[in-house]
LOVEX-173192 format. One record per residue (C-alpha): residue in one letter; x, y, z. Coordinates in pm, 1 decimal. Layout:
LOVEX-173192
@lumse=a, c1=X, c2=Y, c3=Z
...
end
This chain:
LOVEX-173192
@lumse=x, c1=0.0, c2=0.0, c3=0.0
@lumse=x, c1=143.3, c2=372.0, c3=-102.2
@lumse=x, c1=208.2, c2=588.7, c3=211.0
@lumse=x, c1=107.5, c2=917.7, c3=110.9
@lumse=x, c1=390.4, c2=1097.3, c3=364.4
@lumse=x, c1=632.2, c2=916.6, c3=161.5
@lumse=x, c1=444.5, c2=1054.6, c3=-179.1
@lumse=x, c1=382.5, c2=1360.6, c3=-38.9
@lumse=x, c1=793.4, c2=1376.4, c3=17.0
@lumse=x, c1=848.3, c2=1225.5, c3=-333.4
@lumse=x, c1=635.5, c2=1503.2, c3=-494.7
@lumse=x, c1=817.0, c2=1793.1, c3=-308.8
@lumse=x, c1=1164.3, c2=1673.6, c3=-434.3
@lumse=x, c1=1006.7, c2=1721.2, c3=-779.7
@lumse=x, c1=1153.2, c2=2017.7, c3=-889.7
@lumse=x, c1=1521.4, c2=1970.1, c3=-728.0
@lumse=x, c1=1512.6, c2=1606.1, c3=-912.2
@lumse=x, c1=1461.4, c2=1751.5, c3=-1236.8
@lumse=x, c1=1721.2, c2=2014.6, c3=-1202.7
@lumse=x, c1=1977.9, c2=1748.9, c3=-1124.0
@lumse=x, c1=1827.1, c2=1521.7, c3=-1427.5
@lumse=x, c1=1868.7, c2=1806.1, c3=-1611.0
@lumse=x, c1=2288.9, c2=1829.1, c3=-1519.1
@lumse=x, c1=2305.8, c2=1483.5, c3=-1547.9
@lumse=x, c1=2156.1, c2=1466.7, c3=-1901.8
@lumse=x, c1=2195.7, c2=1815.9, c3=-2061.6
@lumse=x, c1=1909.3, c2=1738.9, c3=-2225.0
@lumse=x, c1=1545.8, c2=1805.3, c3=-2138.8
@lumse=x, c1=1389.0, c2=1574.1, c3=-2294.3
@lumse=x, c1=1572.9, c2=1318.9, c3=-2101.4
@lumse=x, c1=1597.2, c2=1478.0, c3=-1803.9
@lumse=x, c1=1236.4, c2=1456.8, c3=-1787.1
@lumse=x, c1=1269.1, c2=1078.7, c3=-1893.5
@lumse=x, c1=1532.5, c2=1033.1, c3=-1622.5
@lumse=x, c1=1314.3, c2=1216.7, c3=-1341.3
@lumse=x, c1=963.6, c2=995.3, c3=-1445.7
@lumse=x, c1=1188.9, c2=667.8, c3=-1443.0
@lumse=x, c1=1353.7, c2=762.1, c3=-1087.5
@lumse=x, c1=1028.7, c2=838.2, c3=-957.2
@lumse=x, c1=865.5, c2=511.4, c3=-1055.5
@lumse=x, c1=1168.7, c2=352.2, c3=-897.7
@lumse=x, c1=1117.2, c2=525.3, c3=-564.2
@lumse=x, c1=728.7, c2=435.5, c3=-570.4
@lumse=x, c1=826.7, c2=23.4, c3=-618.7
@lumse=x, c1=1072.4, c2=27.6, c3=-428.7
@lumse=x, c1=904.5, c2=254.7, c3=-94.4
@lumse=x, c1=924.8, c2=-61.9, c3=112.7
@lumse=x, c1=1264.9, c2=-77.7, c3=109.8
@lumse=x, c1=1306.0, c2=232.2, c3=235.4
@lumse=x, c1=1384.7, c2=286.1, c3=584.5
@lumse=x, c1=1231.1, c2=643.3, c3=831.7
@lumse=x, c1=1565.6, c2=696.0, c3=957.1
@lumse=x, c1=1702.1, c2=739.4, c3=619.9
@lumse=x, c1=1765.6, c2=1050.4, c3=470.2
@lumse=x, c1=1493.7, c2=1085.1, c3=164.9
@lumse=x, c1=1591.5, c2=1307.9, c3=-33.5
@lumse=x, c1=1976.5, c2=1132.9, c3=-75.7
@lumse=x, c1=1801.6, c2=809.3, c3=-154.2
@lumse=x, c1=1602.3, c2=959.8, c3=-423.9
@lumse=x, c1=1899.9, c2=1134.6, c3=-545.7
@lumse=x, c1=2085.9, c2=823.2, c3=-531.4
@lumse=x, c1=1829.7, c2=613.5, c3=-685.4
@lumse=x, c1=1888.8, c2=892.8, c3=-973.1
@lumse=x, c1=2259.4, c2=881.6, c3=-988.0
@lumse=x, c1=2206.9, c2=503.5, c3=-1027.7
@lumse=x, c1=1932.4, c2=505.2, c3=-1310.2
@lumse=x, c1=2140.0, c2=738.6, c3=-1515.9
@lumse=x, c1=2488.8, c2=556.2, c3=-1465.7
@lumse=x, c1=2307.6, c2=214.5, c3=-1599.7
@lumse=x, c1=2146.5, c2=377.0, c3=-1828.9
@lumse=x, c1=2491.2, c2=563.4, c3=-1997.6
@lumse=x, c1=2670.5, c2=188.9, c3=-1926.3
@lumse=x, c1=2402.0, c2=22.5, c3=-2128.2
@lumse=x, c1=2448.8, c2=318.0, c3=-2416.9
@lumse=x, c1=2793.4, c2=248.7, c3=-2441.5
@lumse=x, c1=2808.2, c2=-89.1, c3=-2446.1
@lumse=x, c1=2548.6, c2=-96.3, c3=-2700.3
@lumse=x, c1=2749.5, c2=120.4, c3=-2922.3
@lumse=x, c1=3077.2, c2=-69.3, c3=-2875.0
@lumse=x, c1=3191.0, c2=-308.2, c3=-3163.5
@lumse=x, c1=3313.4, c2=-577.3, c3=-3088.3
@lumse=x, c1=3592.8, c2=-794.3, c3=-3383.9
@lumse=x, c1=3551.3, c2=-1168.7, c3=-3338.7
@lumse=x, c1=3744.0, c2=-1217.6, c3=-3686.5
@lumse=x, c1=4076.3, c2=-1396.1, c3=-3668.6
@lumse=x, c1=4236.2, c2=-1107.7, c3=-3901.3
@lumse=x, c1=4342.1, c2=-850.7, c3=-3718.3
@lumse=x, c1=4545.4, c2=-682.0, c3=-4023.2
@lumse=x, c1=4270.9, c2=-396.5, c3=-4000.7
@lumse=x, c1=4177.9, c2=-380.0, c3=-3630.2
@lumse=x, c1=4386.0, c2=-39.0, c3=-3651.5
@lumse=x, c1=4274.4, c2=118.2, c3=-3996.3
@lumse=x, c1=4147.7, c2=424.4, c3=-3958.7
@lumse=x, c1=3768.5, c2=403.5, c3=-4058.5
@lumse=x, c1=3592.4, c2=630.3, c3=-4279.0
@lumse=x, c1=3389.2, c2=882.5, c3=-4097.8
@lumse=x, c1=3201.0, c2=1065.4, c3=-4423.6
@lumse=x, c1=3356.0, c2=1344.1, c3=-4269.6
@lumse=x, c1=3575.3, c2=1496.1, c3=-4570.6
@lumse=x, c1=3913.3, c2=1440.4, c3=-4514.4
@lumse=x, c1=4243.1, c2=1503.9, c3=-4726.0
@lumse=x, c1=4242.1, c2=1189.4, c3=-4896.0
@lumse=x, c1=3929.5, c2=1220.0, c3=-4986.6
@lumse=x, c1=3991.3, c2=1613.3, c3=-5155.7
@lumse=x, c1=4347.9, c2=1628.5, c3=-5265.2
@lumse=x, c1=4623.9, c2=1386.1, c3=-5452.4
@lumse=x, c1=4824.7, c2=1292.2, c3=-5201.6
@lumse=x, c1=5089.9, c2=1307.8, c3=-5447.8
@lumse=x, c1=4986.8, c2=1663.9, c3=-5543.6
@lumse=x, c1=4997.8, c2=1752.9, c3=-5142.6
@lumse=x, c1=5334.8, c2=1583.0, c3=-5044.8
@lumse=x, c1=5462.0, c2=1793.9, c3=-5401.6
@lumse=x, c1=5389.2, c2=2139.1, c3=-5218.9
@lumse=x, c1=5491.9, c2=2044.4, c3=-4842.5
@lumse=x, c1=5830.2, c2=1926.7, c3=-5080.9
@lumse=x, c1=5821.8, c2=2285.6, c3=-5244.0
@lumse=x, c1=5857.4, c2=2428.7, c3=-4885.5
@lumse=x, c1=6147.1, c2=2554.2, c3=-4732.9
@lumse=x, c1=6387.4, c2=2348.4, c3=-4502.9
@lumse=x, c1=6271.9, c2=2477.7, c3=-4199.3
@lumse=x, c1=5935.1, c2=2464.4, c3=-4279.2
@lumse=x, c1=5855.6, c2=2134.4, c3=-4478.2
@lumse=x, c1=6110.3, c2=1968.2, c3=-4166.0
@lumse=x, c1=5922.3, c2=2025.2, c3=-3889.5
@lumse=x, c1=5613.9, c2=2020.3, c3=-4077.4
@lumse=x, c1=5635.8, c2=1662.8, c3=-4185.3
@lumse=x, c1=5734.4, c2=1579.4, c3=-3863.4
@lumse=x, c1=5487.0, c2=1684.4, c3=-3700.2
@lumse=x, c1=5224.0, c2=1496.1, c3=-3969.1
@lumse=x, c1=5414.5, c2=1167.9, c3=-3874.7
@lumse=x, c1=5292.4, c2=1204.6, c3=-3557.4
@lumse=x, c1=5592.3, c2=1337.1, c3=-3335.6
@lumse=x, c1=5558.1, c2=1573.2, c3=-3044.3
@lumse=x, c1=5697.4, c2=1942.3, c3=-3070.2
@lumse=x, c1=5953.6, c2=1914.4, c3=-2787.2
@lumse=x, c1=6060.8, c2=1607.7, c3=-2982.9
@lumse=x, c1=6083.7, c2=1811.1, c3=-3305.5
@lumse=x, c1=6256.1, c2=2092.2, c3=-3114.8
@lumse=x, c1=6501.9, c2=1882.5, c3=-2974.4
@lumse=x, c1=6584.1, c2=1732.3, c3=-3317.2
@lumse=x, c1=6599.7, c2=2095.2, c3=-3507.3
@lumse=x, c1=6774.3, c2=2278.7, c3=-3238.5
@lumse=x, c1=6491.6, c2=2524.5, c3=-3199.4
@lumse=x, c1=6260.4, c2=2672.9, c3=-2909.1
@lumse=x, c1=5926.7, c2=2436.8, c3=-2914.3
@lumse=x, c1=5757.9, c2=2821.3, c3=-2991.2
@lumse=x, c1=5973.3, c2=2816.4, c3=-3325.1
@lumse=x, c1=5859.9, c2=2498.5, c3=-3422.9
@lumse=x, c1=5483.3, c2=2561.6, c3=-3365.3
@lumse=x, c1=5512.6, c2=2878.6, c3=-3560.1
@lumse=x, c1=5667.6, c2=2703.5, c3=-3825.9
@lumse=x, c1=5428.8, c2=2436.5, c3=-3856.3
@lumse=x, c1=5086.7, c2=2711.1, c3=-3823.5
@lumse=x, c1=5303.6, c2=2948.3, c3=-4138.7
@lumse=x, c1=5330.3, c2=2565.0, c3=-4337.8
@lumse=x, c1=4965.9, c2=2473.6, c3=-4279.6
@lumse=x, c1=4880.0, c2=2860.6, c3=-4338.3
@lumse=x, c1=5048.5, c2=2840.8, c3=-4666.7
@lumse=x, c1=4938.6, c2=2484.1, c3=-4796.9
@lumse=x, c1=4570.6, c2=2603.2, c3=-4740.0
@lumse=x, c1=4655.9, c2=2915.0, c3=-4939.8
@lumse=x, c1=4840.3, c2=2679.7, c3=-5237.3
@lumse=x, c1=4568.3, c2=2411.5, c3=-5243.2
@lumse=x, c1=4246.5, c2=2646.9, c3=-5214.1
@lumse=x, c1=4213.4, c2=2606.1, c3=-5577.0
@lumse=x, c1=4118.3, c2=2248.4, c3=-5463.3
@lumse=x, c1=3817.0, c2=2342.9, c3=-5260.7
@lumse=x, c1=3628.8, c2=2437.8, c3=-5568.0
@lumse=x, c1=3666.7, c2=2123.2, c3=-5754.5
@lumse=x, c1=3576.9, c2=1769.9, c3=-5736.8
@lumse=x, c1=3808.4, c2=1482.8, c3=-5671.7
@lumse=x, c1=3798.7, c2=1326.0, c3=-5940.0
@lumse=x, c1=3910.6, c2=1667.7, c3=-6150.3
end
């Protein structure tokens, strides 16, 4: 049978319980979700809760709890899992249909105009594409790590101003 203190108490945490939903989810739509399923919670589950508790920290808690499972469930859901024996692609990057250089340039044509560049430029430059660090860089070129990163913004800088011709044209141009 439903105690109406304890509803009464579960009604008047309304508004605080949606305001933490609400900073849980950043979303209102399911912070509302969130706040209607921790509520039914509470309701099934009022004989497990004990007078000398405090209320409003199990309702809260009950909260926390329905929104962690919930984000666990989300992820695991969304995680893909390889059973295949070959594992010659497991690092591949994957294609995102987000446009990427590849996908607009020659890479031929690009590695032709970070070539064109000058030594200090198309150095750390290239580097830095391959994936090293700019203290690493700077400790291979001699330089202050500042150098380097101004060297590799004026190399970007200038490739975007070389290859803008590119925007306006298809790949397959």
């Amino acid at each position: 049978m439903v105690n109406n203190k304890f509803q009464a108490r579960l009604v008047a945490l309304q508004t605080n319980l949606l305001n933490f939903a609400y900073i849980l989810t950043s979303n209102r739509d399911d912070a509302y979700d969130l706040l209607q399923d921790t509520t039914l919670k509470a309701l099934d589950n009022e004989e497990k809760y004990s007078e000398n508790t405090n209320f409003k920290g199990w309702v809260f808690t009950i909260m926390r709890n329905i929104f962690i499972n919930n984000y666990r469930r989300t992820v695991r859901s969304a995680t893909m899992l390889d059973g295949s024996d070959d594992l010659y692609f497991l690092n591949l990057p994957q294609d995102s249909g987000i446009a990427s250089p590849e996908n607009s340039y020659a890479v031929n044509e690009i590695n032709e105009v970070i070539s064109s560049f000058d030594e200090g430029y198309r150095i750390p430059f290239s580097m830095h594409l391959s994936g090293y660090k700019y203290s690493e860089i700077a400790q291979h070129m001699k330089l202050p790590v500042g150098t380097v990163k101004s060297r590799i913004y004026y190399a970007r800088k200038r490739l975007r101003v070389i290859l803008k011709d590119y925007e306006s044209r298809s790949p397959e141009e």
